[in-house]
C-alpha positions as CSV (number, residue, x, y, z in Angstrom):
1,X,-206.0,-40.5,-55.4
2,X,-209.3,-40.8,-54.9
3,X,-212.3,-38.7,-57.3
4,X,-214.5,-36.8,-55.8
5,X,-217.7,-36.9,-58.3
6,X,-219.7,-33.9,-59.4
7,X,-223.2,-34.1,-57.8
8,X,-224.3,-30.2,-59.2
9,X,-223.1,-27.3,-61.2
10,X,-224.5,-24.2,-61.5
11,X,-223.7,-21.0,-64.2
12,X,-224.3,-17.4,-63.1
13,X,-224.6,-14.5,-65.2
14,X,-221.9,-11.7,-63.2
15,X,-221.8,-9.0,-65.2
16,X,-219.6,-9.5,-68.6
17,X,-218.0,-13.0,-66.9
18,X,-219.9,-15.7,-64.8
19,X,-219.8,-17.8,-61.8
20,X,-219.5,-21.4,-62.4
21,X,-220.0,-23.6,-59.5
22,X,-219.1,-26.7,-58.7
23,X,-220.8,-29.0,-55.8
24,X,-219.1,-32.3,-55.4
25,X,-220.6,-35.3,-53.7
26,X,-218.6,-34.3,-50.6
27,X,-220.5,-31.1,-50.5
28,X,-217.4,-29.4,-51.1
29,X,-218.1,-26.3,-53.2
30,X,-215.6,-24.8,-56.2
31,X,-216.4,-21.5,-57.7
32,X,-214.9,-20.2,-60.5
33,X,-215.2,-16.6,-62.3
34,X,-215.4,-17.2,-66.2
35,X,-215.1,-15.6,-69.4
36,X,-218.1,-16.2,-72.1
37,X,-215.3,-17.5,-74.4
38,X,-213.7,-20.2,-71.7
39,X,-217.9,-21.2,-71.4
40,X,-217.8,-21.4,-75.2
41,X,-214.5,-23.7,-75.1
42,X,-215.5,-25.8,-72.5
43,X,-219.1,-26.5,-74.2
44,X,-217.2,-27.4,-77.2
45,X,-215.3,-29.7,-75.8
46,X,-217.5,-31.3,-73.6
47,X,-219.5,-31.6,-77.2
48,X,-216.1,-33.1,-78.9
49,X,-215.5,-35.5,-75.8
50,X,-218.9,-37.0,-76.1
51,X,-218.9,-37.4,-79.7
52,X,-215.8,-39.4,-79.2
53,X,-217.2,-41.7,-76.9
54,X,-220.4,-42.6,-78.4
55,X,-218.1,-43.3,-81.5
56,X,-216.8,-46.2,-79.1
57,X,-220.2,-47.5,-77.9
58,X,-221.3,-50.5,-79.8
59,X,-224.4,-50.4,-81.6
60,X,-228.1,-50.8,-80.1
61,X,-229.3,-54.0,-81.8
């Protein structure tokens, strides 16, 4: 299987949820309709995910 990489994303105020969007390399487009608390759990785990892995980075001499 081969990944298609995110080129763009885009979030859209739509009323009490939002439009996330999606634009691969491809061009190939994904939107989603979202909840302000799904935003909320994906920030913080984007935040936890990164933590993680500058945890693993070795240290600038």
């Amino acid at each position: 299987m081969m990944t298609n990489h995110l080129a763009h994303f885009a979030i859209e105020p739509d009323g009490e949820s939002y439009n996330l969007q999606l634009t691969m390399e491809d061009g190939t487009v994904v939107a989603v309709g979202v909840t302000f608390d799904q935003l909320d759990l994906l920030g913080e785990e984007i935040d936890r995910r990164l933590d993680t892995d500058q945890d693993l980075l070795p240290p600038k001499l």
